[in-house]
N, C-alpha and C positions, 0 to 999 in steps of 0.2 A: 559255380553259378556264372552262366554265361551273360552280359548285358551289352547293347548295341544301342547307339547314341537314337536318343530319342527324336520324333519325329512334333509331340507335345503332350500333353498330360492334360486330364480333363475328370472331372467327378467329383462329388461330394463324398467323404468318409470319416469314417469316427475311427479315432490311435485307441490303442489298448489305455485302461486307466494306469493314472500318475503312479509312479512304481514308487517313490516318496509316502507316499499316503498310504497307498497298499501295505507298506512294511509296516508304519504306526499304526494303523487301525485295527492290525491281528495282534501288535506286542499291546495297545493299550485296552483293546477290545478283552485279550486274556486277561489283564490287572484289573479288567472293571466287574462290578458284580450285579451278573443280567446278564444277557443273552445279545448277543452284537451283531446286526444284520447290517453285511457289508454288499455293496451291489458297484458295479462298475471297475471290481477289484482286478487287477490287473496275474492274469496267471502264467505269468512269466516265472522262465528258473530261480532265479531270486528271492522272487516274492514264495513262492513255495519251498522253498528254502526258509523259510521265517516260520509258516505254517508248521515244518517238521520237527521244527527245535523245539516250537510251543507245544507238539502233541507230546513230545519224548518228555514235556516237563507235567504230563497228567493234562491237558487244555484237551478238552473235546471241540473239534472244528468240523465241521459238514461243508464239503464244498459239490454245490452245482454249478450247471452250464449259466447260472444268472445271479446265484450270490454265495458270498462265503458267510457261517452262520459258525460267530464264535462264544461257546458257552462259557463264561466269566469264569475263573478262579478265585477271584480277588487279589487285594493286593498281597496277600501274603498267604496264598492257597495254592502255589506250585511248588511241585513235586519232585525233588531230586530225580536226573533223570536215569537211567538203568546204564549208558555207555556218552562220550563226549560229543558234545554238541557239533553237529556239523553244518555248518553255513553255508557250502558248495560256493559259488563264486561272487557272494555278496558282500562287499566293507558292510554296508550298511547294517545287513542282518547284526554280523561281525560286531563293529563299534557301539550298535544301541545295544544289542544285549548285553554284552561287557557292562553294562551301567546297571541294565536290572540287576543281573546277576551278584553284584558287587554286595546287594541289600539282603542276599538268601541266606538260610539259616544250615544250608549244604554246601560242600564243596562239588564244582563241575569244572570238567574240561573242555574248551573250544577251540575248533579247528575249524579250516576249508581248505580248498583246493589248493593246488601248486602257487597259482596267482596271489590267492590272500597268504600263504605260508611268506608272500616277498613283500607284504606289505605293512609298512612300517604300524607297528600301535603305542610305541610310545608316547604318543601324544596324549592320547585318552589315558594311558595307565598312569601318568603325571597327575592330574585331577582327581583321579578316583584314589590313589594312594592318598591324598592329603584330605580326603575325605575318611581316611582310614580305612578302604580296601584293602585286603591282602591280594594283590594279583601280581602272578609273575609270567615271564616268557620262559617257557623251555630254552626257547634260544634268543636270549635278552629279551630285545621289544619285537619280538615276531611268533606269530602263531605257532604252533599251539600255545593256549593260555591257561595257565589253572589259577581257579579263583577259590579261594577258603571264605568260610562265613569270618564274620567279626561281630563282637556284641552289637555296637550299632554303627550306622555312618554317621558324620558332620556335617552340618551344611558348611557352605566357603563362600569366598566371594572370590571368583577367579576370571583373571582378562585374558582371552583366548590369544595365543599365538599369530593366528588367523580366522580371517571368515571363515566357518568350517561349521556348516547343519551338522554334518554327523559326530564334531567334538562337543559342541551346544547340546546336542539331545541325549548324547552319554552322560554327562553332566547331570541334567532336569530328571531325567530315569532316575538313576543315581538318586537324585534330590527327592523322589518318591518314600527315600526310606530312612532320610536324615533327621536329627533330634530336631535339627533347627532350620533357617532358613536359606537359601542356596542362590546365590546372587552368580552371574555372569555379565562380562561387559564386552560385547565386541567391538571390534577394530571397524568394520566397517558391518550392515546387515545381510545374513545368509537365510536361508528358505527357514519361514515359522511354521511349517506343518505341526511340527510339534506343540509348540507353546496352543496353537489355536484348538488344537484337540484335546490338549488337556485342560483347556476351560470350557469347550462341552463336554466335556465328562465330568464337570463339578468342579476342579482342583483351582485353585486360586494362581494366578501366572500375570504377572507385572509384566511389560512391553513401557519402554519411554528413552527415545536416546540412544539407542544402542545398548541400553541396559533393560538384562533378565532378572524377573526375583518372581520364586517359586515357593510359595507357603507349605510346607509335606501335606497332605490333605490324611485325614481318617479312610476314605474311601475314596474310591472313583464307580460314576453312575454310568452303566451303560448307555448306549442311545445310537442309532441306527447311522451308518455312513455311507454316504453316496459319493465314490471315490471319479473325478471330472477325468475326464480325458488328458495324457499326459503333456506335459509343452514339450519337454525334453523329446519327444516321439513324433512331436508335431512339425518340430523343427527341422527334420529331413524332408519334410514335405514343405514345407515354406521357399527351404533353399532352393529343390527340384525345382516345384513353380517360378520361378524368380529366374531362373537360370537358363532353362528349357525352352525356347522358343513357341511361341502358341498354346502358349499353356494357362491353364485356371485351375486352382486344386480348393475346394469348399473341406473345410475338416470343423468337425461338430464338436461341441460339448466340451471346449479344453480349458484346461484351468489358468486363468490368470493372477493367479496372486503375486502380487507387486515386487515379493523378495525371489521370482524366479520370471519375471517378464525382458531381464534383457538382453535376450534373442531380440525381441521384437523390436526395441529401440536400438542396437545394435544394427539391423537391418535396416529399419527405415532408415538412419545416417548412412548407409549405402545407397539410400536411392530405391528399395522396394516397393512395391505396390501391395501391400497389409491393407486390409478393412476389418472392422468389426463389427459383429450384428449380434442380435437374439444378446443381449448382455441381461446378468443375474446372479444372484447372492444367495448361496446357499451356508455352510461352516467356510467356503472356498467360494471366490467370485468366477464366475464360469461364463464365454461366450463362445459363439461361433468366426473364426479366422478364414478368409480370402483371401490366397497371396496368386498375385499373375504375372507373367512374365513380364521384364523391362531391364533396363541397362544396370546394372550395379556399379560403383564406384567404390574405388579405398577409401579407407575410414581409418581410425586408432580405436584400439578396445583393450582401453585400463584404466587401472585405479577402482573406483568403489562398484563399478559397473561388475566388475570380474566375478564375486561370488555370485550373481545372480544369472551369470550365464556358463558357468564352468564348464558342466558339463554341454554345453552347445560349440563349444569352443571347435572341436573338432568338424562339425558341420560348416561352421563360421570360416571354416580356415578354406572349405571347397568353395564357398563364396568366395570369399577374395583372391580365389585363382583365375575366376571366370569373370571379377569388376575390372574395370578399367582401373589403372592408376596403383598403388601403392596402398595397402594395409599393411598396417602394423600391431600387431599382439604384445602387450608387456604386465609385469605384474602378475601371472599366470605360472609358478611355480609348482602348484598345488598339481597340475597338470602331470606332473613328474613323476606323482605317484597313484594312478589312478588305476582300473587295468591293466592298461599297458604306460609308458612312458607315452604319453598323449603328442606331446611335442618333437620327438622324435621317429616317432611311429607317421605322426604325417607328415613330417617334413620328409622322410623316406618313401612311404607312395605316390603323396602327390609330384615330388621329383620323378619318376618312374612313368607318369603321364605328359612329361614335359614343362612342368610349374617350372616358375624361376621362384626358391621358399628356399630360404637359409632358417639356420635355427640359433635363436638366443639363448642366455640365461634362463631369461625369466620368460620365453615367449616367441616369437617368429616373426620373419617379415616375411610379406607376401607381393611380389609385384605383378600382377593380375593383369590378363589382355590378351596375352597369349593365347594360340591354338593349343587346345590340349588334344592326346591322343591316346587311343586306348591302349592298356597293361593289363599284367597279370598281379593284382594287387593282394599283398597279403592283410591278414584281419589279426595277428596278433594275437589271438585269444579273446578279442576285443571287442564288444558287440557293438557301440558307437564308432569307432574303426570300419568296424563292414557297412554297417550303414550307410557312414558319410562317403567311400569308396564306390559305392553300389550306386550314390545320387553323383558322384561324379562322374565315374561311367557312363549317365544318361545324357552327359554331355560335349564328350568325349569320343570324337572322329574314330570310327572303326570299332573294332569290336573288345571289351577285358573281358576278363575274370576275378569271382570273387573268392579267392579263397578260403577254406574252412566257412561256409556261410552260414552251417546252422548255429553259430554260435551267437546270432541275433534271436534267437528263442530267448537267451538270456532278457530282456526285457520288451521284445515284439516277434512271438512267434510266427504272424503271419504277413512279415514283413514283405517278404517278395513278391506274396498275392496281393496284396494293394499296391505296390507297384505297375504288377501285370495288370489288374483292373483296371489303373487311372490311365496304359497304355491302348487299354479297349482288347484287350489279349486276355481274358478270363467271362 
């Protein structure tokens, strides 16, 4: 995919729905009992990667051009499935079902692609064993997984390692099917899609301090989901605008819930031009985002900020190529194991366009101001990798490429056509 440094970006658009939410509202939509009409559902590989696993487990799902319609099992009405689950390139699918499954009264097997076969699951199989799971790795703590029933699980009370949604929500899954209560306490707060869903679905979910406690409920009640437009998707649009000269980019309907907003304050301490308008409260508070070009400056982006902009981090790091002054990234391990090695994946292309970006431990430094020029940038496997490449390129003297590009289907399949449009080139 070819791109040549933009001239300004202009137009109002709606990102595909939060791929966060799309993953929870088919795994808790299936556990609830009723009929679950999801609208905004984001139909990226991933998220239909969650849909496959739940039909191989007996969940009848109807999906249109306008919503996914998931027919409830209940919580304890799926169905061994006929061959091993396949997750295709999503931890997420991956780590939450690990938790449902942990409570089934069959044994399955879980796999994905080459990507998830390298990434680490030890962390989840630590909590769900001492809930009395039986799961093992074929090959230690890495995919494939087989999971045996066990009479019942235990609730625990367990302090996460890290900020981590997707070890939290293995967990509270998990805690769906325990004798007794299931307490978690984090380190610092990571995105509650979960926790919020499952108290509109009826289930009793404590929130106070940094501490979870999740009562098993009898049932879970269906009820209709309106999945907002992603941040995480929004966030290459934010940087574009802010970056690109002449530019105004309007994006509709995106979610802001407070444990995934810091992009936004992240950015504004560089110096961004963010507005907010149209604000409202659904299961998820949702508004409409303005960002327009201006100067960006270095910033630090660590400590409790980190799990709430993890995965932005990679967008983040094309901004502070293009601010003036020095950023600095730290705290950001988690990065290491994502798709691709996040921090080494861009400390390698944006070098390649002329960045001055070393890479740390725990994170990178960026000294920002410099002319960048365009490359032939590779994407890793990586779908926030091509993205954030694809919005640097737009600023980026001369002409790159994107390498492997459809591999942004993974969570925005019409990624390049909103590009092209906001160029006036569609």
């Amino acid at each position: 995919m070819y791109l040549s440094q933009s001239a300004g970006l202009h137009g109002t658009i709606t990102v595909p729905g939060d791929k966060s939410i799309s993953h929870r509202a088919v795994m808790l939509g299936a556990l609830a009992d009723g009929d679950t009409h999801i609208t905004g559902f984001l139909m990226g590989e991933d998220c239909l990667s969650t849909i496959d696993c739940f039909r191989h487990m007996g969940v009848q799902i109807e999906t249109t051009e306008h919503e996914v319609l998931v027919h409830g099992a209940g919580l304890h009405g799926l169905k061994q499935p006929d061959k091993a689950l396949y997750t295709g390139n999503s931890g997420t699918t991956t780590r939450l079902l690990c938790g449902i499954l942990a409570g089934q009264p069959f044994p399955v097997q879980i796999s994905g692609d080459a990507s998830i076969q390298k990434r680490p699951m030890g962390r989840i199989m630590t909590p769900l064993r001492q809930m009395g799971a039986d799961i093992t790795g074929i090959h230690q703590n890495y995919c494939p997984l087989k999971i045996h029933p066990v009479p019942s699980l235990r609730g625990i009370s367990y302090t996460l390692p890290v900020a981590s949604a997707q070890l939290k929500s293995a967990i509270l899954l998990a805690g769906l099917y325990a004798n007794s209560p299931t307490h978690i306490i984090e380190p610092a707060p990571s995105r509650d899609h979960t926790e919020r869903m499952l108290r509109a679905l009826g289930a009793e979910v404590q929130s106070e301090n940094n501490h979870v406690t999740l009562i098993p409920p009898r049932n879970l009640i269906s009820k209709d989901i309106a999945v907002p437009a992603d941040i995480s998707s929004a966030a290459f649009f934010l940087v574009a605008a802010s970056i690109v000269p002449n530019s105004e980019i309007t994006i509709q309907n995106v979610g802001i819930n407070p444990t995934r907003t810091g992009i936004l304050d992240a950015l504004r301490d560089m110096g961004a031009d963010i507005t907010i308008s149209n604000h409202h409260n659904n299961a998820e508070p949702v508004c409409d985002l303005t960002a327009r070009s201006t100067k960006l400056h270095g910033t630090i982006i660590a400590g409790e900020i980190i799990p709430r902009l993890i995965d932005e981090l990679p967008i983040l790091a094309v901004a502070a190529a293009f601010a003036e002054g020095q950023t600095v990234i730290r705290d950001a391990q988690e990065l290491k194991v994502k798709e691709s090695n996040r921090i080494a994946v861009m400390v390698s292309e944006l070098s390649k366009a002329g960045a001055k970006i070393r890479e740390t431990e725990d994170g990178m430094v960026i000294d920002g101001g410099h002319p960048l020029h365009g490359a032939s940038f590779a994407s890793f496997n990586d779908h926030r990798v091509a993205m954030s490449m694809a919005v640097c390129a737009l600023g980026c003297e001369g002409q790159s490429d994107i390498l492997n590009p459809e591999i942004t289907a993974i969570s925005y399949p019409d990624f390049f056509d909103t590009l092209k449009k906001l160029e006036g080139k569609m």
